[in-house]
N, C-alpha and C positions, 0 to 999 in steps of 0.2 A: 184715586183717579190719576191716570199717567199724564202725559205731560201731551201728547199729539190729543187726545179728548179733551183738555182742560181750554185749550184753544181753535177747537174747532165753532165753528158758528151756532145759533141756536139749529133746534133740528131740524123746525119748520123750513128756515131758509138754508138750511145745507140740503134738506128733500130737495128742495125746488131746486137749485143751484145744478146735483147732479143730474135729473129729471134733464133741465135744460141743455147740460152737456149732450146728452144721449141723444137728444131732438137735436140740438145742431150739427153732431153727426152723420144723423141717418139726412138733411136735407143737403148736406154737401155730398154726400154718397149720390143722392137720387138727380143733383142736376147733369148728370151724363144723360140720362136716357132723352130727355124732351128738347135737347138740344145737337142730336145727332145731325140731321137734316142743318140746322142754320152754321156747325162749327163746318161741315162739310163744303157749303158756300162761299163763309168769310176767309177761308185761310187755301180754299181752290185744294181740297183734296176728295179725294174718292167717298161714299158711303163706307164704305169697306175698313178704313182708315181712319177715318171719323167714329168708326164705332169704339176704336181704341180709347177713347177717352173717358168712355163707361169700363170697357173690358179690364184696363188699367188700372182705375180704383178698387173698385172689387178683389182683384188680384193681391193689389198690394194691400189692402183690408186681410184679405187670409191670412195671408204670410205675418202682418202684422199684429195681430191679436194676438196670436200665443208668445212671438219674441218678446212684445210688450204687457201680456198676462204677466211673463215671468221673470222680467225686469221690474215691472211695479210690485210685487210678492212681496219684495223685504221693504225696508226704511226709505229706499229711493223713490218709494211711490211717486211724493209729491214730486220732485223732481222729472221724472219718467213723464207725469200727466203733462207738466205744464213746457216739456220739452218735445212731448207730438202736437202740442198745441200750435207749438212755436211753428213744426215744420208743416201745420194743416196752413198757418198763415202764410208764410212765406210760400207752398203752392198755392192760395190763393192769387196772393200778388203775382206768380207767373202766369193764372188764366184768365190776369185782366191789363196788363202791358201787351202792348203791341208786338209780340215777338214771335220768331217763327213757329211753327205745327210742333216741332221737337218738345219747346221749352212748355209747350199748353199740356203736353203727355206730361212729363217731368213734372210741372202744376196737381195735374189731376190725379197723376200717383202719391205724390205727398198729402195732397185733403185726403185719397184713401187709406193712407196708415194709420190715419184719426178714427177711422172704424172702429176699432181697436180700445177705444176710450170707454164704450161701455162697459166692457168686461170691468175694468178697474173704477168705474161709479158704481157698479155692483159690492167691488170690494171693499167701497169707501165707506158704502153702506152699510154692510156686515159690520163692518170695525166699528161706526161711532152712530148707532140709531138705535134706540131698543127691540128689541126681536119683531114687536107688530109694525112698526114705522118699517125698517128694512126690508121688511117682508113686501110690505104694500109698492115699496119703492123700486126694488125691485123688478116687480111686477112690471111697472110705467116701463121702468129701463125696457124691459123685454120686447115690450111694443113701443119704442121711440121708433122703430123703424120703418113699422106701420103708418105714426101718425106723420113723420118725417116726409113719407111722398108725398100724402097729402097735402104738405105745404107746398115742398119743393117742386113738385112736376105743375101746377100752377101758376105761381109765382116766374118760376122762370120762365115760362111759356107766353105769359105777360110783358117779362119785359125784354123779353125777344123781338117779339111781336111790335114794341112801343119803340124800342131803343138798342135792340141790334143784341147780340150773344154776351160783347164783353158788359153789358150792361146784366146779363143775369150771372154771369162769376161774381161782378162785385157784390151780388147780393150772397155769396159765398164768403167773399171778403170781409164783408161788413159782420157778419156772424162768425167767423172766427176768431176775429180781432176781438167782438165781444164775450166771445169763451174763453178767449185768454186771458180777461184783465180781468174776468170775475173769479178763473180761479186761480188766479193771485190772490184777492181779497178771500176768497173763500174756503179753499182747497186745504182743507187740515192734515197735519202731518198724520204718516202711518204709525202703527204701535211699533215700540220697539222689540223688533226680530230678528233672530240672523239675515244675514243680505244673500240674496239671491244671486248665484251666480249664473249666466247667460252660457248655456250650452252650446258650443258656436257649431260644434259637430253637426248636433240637432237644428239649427239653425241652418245650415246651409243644405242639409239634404231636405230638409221640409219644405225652403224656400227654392227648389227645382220640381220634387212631387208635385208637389199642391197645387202650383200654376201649373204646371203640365196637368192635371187631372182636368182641373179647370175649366181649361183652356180648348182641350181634346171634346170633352161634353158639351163645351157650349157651340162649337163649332159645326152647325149642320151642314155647311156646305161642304165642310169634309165628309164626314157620314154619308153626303147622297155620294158622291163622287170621286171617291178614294174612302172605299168601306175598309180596304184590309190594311190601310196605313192607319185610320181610324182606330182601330183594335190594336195594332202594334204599341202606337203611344201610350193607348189606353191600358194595356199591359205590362207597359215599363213603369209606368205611371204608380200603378198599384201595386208592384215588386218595389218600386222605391220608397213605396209608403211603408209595404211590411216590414223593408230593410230600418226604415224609420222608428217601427212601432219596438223591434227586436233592441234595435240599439237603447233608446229611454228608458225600456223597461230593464237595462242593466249598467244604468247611469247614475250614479249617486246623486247627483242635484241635475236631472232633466230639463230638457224646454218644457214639455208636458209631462207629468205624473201619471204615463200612461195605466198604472198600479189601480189608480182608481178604476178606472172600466170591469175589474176587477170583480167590482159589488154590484151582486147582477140588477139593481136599482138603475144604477147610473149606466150599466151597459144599455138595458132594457129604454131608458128615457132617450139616450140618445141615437137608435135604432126606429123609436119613432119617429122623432126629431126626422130623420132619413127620410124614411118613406113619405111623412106626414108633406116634408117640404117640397116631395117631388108635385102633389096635386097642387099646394096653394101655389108656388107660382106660376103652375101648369095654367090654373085658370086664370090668376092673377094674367098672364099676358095672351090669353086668349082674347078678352075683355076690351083690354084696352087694345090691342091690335083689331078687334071687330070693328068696336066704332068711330075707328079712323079712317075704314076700308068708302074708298066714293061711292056712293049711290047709284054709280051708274056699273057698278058690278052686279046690281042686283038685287044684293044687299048691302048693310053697312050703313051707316049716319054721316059718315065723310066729317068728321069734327077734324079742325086743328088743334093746333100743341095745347092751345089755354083752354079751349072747350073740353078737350081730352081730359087734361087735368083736374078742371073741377069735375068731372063721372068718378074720379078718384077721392073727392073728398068725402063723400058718404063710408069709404075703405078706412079714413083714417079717424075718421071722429066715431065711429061705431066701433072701431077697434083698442081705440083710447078709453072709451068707455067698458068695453070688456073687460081694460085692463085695470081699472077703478074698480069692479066689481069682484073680481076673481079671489084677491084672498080672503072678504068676507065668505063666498064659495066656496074654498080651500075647506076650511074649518068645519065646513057642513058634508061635502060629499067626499075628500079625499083625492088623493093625485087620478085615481084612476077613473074614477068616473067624471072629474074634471075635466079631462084630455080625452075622455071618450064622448062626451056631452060638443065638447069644443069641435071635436074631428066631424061629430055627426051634425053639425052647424055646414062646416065647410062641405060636406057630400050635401044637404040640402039646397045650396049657392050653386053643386055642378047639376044636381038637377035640374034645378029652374032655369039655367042657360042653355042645358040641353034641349030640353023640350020648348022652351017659348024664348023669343029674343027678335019679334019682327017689329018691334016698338023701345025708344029707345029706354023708357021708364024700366023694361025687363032687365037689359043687362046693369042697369044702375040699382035697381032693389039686389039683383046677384051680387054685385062687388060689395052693397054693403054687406050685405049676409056675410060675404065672406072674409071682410074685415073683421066682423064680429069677431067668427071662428077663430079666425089668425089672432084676434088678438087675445083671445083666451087661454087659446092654444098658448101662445108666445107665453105667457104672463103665469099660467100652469107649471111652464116646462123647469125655471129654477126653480123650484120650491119641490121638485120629485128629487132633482142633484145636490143641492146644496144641503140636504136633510140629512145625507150619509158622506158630505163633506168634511174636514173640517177649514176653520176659519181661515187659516193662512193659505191653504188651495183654493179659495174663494173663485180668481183671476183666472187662473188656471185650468180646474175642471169645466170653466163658463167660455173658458178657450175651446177649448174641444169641444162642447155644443154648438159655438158660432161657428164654426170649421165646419162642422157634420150638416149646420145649414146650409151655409153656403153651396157645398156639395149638391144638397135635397134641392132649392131653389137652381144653380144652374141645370141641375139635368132634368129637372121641369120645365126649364122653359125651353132647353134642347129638342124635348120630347115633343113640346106643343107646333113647335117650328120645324121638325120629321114630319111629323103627322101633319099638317095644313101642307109641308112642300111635297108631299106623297098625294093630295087633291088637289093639284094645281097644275093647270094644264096651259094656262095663260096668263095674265099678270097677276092675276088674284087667284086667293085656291076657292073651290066651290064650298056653297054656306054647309052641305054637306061635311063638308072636312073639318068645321068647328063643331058639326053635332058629335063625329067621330071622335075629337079629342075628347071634347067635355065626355064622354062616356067612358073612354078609358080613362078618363083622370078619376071618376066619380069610381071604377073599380080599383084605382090605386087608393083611394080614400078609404073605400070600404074593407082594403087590406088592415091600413093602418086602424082599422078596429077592430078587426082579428088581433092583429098583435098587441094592442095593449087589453085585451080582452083575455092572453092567454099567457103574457109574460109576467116576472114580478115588478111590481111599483109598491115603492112602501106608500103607504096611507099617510098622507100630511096634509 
């Protein structure tokens, strides 16, 4: 027994520990969105402006998961965890001091480098759990993200609502400072491995790509209105990535080990991954942008930030739950018919939104449905990668699946946000123009079952 497992915690409470990590994550990730509108008020800036405070985190999430994949790889793991911990805290503390719009960006870009943290509770996992505990934990990890809104878009929707914006950061604050000091007590060292050294090359061109790519898809008010600069970015964008993928693959110690995409498993899982993400967020923000819409457009339930929120909680607790069930599933049907099962969940979610949604019980049974999926889906998706991994790329290869989400989830919700501003003629788009997305999301779905219907996925 080496010396970093001889001291790690019992398993039960090292499960739970990372689990928690991952969930505090994804709920400092998610209070950007419910809080647009009140950061917009308190600090006197534009919507536009205010939306940076989500755009921001997510950003720096991207960029941050594979620099810190690949810094936590070798022996500096525990280090690496308990030093983005540090800086999720300390932007905490800038998005609940009184200081100006600048230092709340600055804030809300450091909680998003903590993104990042799953990939390495994944690895923490692999290293010190026996294969069926990891496995299962895993799993969780995949969908903290899931169950993470479900907390976060309530809660702070609450005490917004009660006690003003800086009153929902500190509930950022308060959960970060508690992930720091448990994993001090808890956080076991890594196995002893060579030390990973940080490719700053790959680093710095990844970290201009990737927010460009980003950046350009989620932006639909470029797209209606500057289509051919839209494309321009978007073509540099994706030359700087090839320029990217060229270079790793002839790097002796890479930021990513692009080598792996390699084995058409891992290519094939995260080419779902792609496509898969574009539908779930697609609906994902159709849903909840529905029934915020006033009543007196016609349609829509007109809910605020905390009513909105809890139509979210059926997303996260049926998605939590998929993700408790999945590896006993794993064992019985295999990656492919899992992630085929999971995908044909979510196209069921875009049917029923398509066709019925004049009550509000319809689009709430939809989101859970489609938690479900997502979260099978999510919870499926390492156990197809990690199967033709090996242990020390744990961080790494789980980097470039979160990468390739991100990607699938912005240009989902880019897409849903074309398509309603292409039915919208006046302040709302017509209830039309949600039946038109949900059907082309529901043929993006039914893509993603062609492809994992006709690519290889190993069996595990």
């Amino acid at each position: 027994m080496n010396t970093a497992t001889r001291h790690a915690p019992a398993p039960g409470l090292l499960a739970g520990f990372l689990v928690s990590v991952g969930l505090a994550g994804a709920v400092i990730g998610s209070l950007g969105a419910p809080l647009i509108t009140a950061v917009s008020e308190e600090y006197d800036v534009s919507l536009a402006a205010s939306q940076w405070t989500l755009t921001i985190a997510l950003l720096a999430g991207a960029v941050a998961t594979p620099v810190f994949g690949r810094l936590g790889a070798g022996p500096r793991r525990r280090t690496v965890v308990l030093g983005m911990l540090g800086a999720e805290v300390v932007g905490s503390l800038l998005t609940v001091l009184p200081l100006p719009f600048a230092f709340l960006l600055i804030g809300r870009a450091l909680q998003g480098s903590g993104l990042g943290l799953v990939v390495l509770m994944m690895a923490v996992a692999r290293d010190h759990l026996e294969e069926h505990r990891a496995a299962r934990t895993i799993a969780l990890l995949s969908v903290a993200s899931t169950a993470g809104i479900g907390i976060g878009y309530p809660l702070s929707g609450l005490l917004t609502d009660l006690a003003g914006v800086r009153a929902a950061y500190g509930l950022g604050l308060l959960i970060t400072a508690a992930a720091f000091i448990a994993a001090v007590v808890a956080l076991p060292h890594a196995p002893e491995r060579p030390a990973a050294r940080l490719d700053i090359r790959g680093a710095i061109l990844l970290a201009i790509a990737l927010p460009a790519l980003l950046l350009v898809i989620g932006d639909t008010g470029l797209w209606r209105h500057h289509a051919g600069l839209a494309i321009g970015i978007l073509a540099a964008a994706l030359l700087l990535l090839v320029g990217w993928t060229i270079l790793e693959a002839h790097t002796e110690k890479p930021l990513v080990d692009v080598r792996l995409l390699r084995h058409p498993a891992v290519a094939a899982a995260n080419l779902v991954m792609l496509t898969g993400g574009v539908g779930m967020y697609l609906l994902f923000s159709l849903i909840t942008r529905y029934v915020q819409t006033p009543v007196d457009a016609g349609y829509g339930f007109g809910l605020n930030t905390f009513e909105a929120g809890l139509v979210l909680v059926p997303f996260s607790i049926l998605g939590f739950v998929a993700g408790r069930l999945v590896p006993g599933w794993r064992d019985r049907l295999g990656a492919r018919w899992l992630l085929a099962a999971s995908t044909a969940v979510v196209l069921a979610a875009f049917v029923l939104f398509a066709v019925t949604r004049s009550h509000l019980i319809e689009p709430i049974l939809a989101i859970g449905i489609l938690g479900f999926g997502v979260g099978a889906f999510s919870a499926a998706m390492p156990a197809v990668i990690l199967a033709v991994t090996p242990t020390a790329e744990t961080a790494s290869a789980m980097s470039v699946n979160a990468v390739v989400r991100s990607v699938g989830f912005s240009t989902g919700s880019a897409l849903g946000g074309l398509i309603l501003a292409a039915h919208t003629t006046g302040v709302f788009p017509s209830e039309s123009g949600y039946g038109a997305a949900a059907w082309i999301g529901a043929a993006a779905t039914a893509a993603t079952l062609v492809i994992i219907a006709i690519l290889p996925l190993k069996r595990q």
